[in-house]
Structures are given as C-alpha cells and as structure tokens.
C-alpha positions in Angstrom: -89.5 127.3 -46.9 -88.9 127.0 -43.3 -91.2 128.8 -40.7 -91.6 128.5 -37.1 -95.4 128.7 -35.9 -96.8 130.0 -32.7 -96.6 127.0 -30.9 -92.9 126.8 -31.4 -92.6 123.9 -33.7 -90.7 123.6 -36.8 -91.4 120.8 -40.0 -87.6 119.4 -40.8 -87.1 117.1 -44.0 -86.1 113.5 -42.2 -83.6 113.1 -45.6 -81.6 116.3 -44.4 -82.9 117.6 -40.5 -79.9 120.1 -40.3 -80.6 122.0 -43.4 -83.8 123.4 -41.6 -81.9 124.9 -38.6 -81.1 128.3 -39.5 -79.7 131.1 -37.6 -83.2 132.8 -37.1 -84.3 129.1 -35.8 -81.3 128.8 -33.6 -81.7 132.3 -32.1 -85.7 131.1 -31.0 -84.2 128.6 -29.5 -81.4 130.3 -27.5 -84.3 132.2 -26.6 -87.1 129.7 -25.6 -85.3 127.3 -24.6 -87.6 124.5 -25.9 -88.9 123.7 -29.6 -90.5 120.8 -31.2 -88.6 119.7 -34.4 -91.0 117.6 -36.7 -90.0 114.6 -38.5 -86.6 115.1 -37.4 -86.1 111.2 -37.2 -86.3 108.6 -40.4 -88.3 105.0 -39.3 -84.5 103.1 -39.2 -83.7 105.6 -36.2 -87.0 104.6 -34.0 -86.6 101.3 -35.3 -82.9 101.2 -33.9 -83.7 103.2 -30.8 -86.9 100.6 -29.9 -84.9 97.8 -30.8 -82.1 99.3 -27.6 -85.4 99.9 -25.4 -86.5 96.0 -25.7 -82.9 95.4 -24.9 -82.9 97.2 -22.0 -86.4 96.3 -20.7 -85.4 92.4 -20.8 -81.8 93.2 -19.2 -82.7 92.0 -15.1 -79.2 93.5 -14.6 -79.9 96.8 -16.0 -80.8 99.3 -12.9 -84.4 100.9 -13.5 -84.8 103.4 -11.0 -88.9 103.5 -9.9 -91.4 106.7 -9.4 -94.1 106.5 -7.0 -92.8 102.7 -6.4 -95.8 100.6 -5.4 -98.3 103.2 -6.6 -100.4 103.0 -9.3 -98.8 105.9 -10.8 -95.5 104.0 -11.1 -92.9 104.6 -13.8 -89.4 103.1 -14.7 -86.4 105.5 -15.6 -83.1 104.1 -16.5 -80.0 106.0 -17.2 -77.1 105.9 -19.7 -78.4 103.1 -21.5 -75.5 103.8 -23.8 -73.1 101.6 -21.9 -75.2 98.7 -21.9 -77.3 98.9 -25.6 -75.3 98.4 -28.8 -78.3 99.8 -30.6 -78.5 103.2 -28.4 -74.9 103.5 -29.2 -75.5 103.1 -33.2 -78.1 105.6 -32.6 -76.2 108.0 -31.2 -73.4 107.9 -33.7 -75.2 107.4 -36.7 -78.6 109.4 -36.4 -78.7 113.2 -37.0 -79.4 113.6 -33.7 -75.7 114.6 -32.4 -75.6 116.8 -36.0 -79.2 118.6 -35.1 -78.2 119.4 -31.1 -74.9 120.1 -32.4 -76.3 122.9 -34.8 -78.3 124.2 -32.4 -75.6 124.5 -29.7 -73.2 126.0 -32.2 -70.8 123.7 -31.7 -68.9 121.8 -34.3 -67.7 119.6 -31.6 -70.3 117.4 -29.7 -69.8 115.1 -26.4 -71.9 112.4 -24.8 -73.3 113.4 -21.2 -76.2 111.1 -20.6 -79.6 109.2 -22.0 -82.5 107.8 -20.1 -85.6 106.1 -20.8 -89.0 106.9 -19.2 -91.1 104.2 -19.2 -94.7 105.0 -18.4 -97.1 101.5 -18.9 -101.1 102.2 -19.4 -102.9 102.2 -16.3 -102.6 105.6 -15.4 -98.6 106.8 -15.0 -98.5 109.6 -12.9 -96.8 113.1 -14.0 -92.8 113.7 -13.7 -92.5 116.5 -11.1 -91.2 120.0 -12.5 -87.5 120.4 -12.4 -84.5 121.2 -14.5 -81.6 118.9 -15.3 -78.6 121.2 -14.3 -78.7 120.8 -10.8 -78.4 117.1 -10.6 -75.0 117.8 -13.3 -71.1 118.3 -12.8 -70.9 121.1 -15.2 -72.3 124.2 -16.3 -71.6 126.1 -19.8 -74.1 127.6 -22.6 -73.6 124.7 -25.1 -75.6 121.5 -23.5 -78.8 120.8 -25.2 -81.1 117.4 -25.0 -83.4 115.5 -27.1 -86.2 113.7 -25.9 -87.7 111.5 -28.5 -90.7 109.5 -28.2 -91.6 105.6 -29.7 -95.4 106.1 -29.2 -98.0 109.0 -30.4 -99.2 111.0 -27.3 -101.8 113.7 -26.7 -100.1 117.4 -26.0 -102.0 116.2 -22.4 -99.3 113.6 -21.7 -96.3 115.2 -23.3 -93.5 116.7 -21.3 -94.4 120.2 -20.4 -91.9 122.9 -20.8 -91.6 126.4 -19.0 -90.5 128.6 -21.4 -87.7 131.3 -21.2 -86.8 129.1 -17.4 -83.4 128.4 -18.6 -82.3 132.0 -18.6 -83.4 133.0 -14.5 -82.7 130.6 -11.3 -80.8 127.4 -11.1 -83.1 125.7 -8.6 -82.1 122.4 -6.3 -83.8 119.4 -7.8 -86.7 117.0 -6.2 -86.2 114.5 -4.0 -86.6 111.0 -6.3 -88.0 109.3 -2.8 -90.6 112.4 -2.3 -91.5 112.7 -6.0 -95.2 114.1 -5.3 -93.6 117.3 -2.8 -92.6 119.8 -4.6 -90.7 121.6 -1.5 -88.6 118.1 -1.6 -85.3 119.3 -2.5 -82.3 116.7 -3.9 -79.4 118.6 -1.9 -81.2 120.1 0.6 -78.8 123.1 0.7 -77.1 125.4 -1.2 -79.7 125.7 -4.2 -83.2 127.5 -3.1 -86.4 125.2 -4.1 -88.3 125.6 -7.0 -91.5 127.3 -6.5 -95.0 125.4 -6.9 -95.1 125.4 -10.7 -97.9 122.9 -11.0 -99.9 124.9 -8.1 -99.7 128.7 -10.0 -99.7 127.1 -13.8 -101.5 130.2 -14.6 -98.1 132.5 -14.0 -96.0 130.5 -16.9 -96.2 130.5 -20.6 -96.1 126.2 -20.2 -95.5 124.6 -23.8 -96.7 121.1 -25.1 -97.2 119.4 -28.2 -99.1 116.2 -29.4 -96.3 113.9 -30.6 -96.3 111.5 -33.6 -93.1 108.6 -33.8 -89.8 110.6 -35.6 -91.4 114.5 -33.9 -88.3 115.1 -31.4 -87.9 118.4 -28.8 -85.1 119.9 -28.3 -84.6 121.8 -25.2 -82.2 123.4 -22.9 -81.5 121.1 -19.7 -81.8 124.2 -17.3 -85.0 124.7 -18.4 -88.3 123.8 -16.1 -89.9 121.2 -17.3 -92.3 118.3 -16.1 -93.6 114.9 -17.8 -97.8 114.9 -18.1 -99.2 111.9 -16.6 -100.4 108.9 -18.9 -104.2 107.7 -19.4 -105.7 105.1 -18.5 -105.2 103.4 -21.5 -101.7 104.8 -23.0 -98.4 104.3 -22.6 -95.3 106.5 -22.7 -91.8 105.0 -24.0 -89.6 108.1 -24.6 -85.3 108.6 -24.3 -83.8 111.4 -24.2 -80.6 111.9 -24.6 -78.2 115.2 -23.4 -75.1 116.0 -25.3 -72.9 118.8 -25.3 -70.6 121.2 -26.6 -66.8 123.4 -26.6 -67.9 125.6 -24.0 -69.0 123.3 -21.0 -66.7 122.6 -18.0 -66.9 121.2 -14.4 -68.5 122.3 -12.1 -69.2 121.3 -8.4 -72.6 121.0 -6.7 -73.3 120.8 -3.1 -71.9 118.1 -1.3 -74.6 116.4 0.3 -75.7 114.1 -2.8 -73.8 112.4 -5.4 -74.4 114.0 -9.1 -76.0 112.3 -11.7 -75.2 109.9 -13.2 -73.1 109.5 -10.6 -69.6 109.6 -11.8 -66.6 108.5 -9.0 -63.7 109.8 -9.7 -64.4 112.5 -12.2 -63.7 115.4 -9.1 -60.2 113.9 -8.2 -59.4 114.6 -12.1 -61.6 117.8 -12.8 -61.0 120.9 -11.1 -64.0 124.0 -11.3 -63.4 125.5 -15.2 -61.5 122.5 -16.6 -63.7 121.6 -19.7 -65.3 118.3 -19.9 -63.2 116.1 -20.8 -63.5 112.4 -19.4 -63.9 108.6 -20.3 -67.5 109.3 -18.9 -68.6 111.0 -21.9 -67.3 110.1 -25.3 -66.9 112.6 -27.9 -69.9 111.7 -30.8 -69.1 114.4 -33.4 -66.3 114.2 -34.7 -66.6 110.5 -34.7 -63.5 108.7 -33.6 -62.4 106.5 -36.7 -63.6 103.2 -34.7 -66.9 104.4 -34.9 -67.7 105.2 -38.3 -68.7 103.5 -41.3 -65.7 103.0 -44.5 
C-alpha cells in the first residue's frame, strides 16, 4: 500500500516506479513542490548514469563550470551532458525517469530541457547557494519538473535542501555564479527582485532534507528554493539532475542583461512569448521517436 510519511517521502517498487504515483501523491506534490521517491531507480540505471559521469569527468573538452574556484570549497558543475554522453542519453530514454516526472507533471507528452552534474570531491565542498531554476530559463508553464539523483549515499546534512511550498509565491533573480557566497548577488541584476537571505532566517522556512541511499531520487518543482548542503571532510557528492517537461510550457523571455541557461542562440529569433517549446534544443523523450527505441 502506498503512504506518504511526514517527511515527505514515498517507497516505489524499482520493477514498476509509476504504479506508486497516485493522484493523492501527485496532488502532495503539486502542493510541496518537492518529494523524495525511494528506490525509484534499478542498479542498471546508476550503473548506466555512472558509467556517463566517468565519461564526462575524463572528457578535457567537456566545459565544467567551477564554484568557489581556487577555494577549498570548490565544486565542478557541467551542463547538458546529454549531447556529449551516449550513456546519459540511454538513461534518459530508457529509465522510468521521463515516465515517473511525466506522471507527476500530468503530461503524457514529455521533452528534454536540461541535466547537469554536481560534482563535490571530499575535502570539504562548500554549500550550493539558495536559488530556484526558473529564472536562469526561457520558459515558464505549470508542467516542468526535475530529478536529481545521487551515485553516493549522503547524510540529510549534505543533501540538497528544499523550501517547501516556494514554488507557488515569488520568481526571484538568480545568484551571481562569480559571487556564489553573496546572497544579494543577483544573475540579471534587473528586472527580478533578490531572493531574501534564506540561509540567514532558516528558522522562517519549513526546509526539507533527506539522507539518500544509490536508486532514492527527488523530484521537485524547478521554481522551488532550494540549496545544495556542503560536503564533509571526508565525503563526496556525485549527483545529476535532470529537468524535463511537459504540454503546457512555452517561451518566455527574461531580462536582457544575461544570456539564459543553457544558453541557447537562436531559440528567440524562432520563439515568440506563448509559443510552446518546441526546438532542436530539447528533444521530445516520451513518446520516443522510433530511432530511439528498442524492437
């Protein structure tokens, strides 16, 4: 029987993740924003998705954007790992994963927006500053969701931290990359007003966290506040997560002064404001084009 606990987590059969999304499961979520879906993912699917991370790692042409660069706190972040990693690609067709955020979106019809990996080595990673996703993105729409899904167990300490209910209020600007560790940094620097100090006033939030074992997935909202705890001393943090969406997402435009992300040339001179999502930038996963499937 499925139940959903206080701590907003949910036990899914690996052999069949779907069948435990109900409606009453999918109306939490509409309304938190965030859940943790355990043992969402067989072994094959981490195997696959660390097989695409070591790919990536060892690729000197792959761009790995740096945190804190020359810090001790440094960490790695690369995105859309799905145009370089045959095994991210595999992942993302084959897996439940585009089924499960699918279900959850209510849409029968999924796309591709983005994945990234966060790459946090022992020796003390610091913290990934609170934000949402939306911001940075050219669209807007009820049905986006993401996944973040994690290769190594962590403690609820250094687990991404979620704000829950945030993606119902404000869309704030983002953080300055460069500035990672001001909060009053913003990416646009117009146009959006800056988040407020969540890290400062942690006692005004209901924050969620959960220790995370291999093939344990959350599932969240993108516009919901969220932050990435710092590793220890002696851990490390290898995570993706991946953003899809659904039927009901279109363009939209942010303020000019930065380049969306990933950055995308071209997609404006195509897209006007309202026009769905529809692009070579982000492949439709569900149904899969006949190329991609198996038979």
């Amino acid at each position: 029987m499925t139940t959903i606990n206080a701590a907003v987590s949910l036990e899914l059969d690996p052999g069949d993740p779907v069948a435990g999304i109900t409606d009453e499961v999918i109306k939490r979520f509409e309304q938190d924003g965030v859940m943790m879906l355990r043992g969402a993912l067989e072994p094959d699917w981490l195997m696959l998705l660390e097989m695409g991370f070591n790919k990536v790692l060892a690729d000197s042409g792959m761009a790995k954007a740096k945190f804190y660069e020359g810090t001790s706190g440094e960490f790695q972040e690369t995105v859309r790992n799905f145009d370089y990693s045959f095994e991210i690609r595999r992942l993302l067709y084959d897996s439940p994963i585009k089924k499960i955020l699918g279900r959850l979106m209510r849409s029968d019809n999924v796309w591709y927006y983005s994945d990234e990996f966060f790459i946090k080595n022992a020796g003390g990673a610091e913290r990934t500053p609170w934000h949402q996703d939306t911001p940075y993105y050219p669209a807007e729409g009820t049905q986006f969701s993401s996944m973040w899904i994690s290769l190594d167990t962590i403690s609820k300490e250094e687990c991404l931290e979620y704000v829950v209910g945030s993606h119902l209020g404000t869309m704030y600007d983002g953080f300055n990359p460069s500035k990672p560790d001001d909060p009053s940094s913003g990416f646009y620097g117009e146009g959006l007003p800056i988040l407020p100090d969540i890290q400062a006033d942690r006692e005004s939030y209901e924050i969620a966290s959960w220790d995370v074992t291999p093939g344990d997935v959350i599932v969240s909202n993108p516009s919901i506040i969220h932050g990435g705890g710092p590793t220890m001393i002696a851990g490390k943090r290898r995570a993706l997560a991946v953003r899809l969406f659904g039927d009901d997402v279109v363009y939209a435009t942010r303020p000019p002064s930065r380049p969306t992300v990933p950055m995308t040339p071209g997609l404006g001179i195509h897209l006007q404001p309202g026009d769905p999502l529809r692009s070579p930038w982000y492949p439709q996963l569900e149904p899969a084009p006949t190329a991609e499937r198996y038979g």
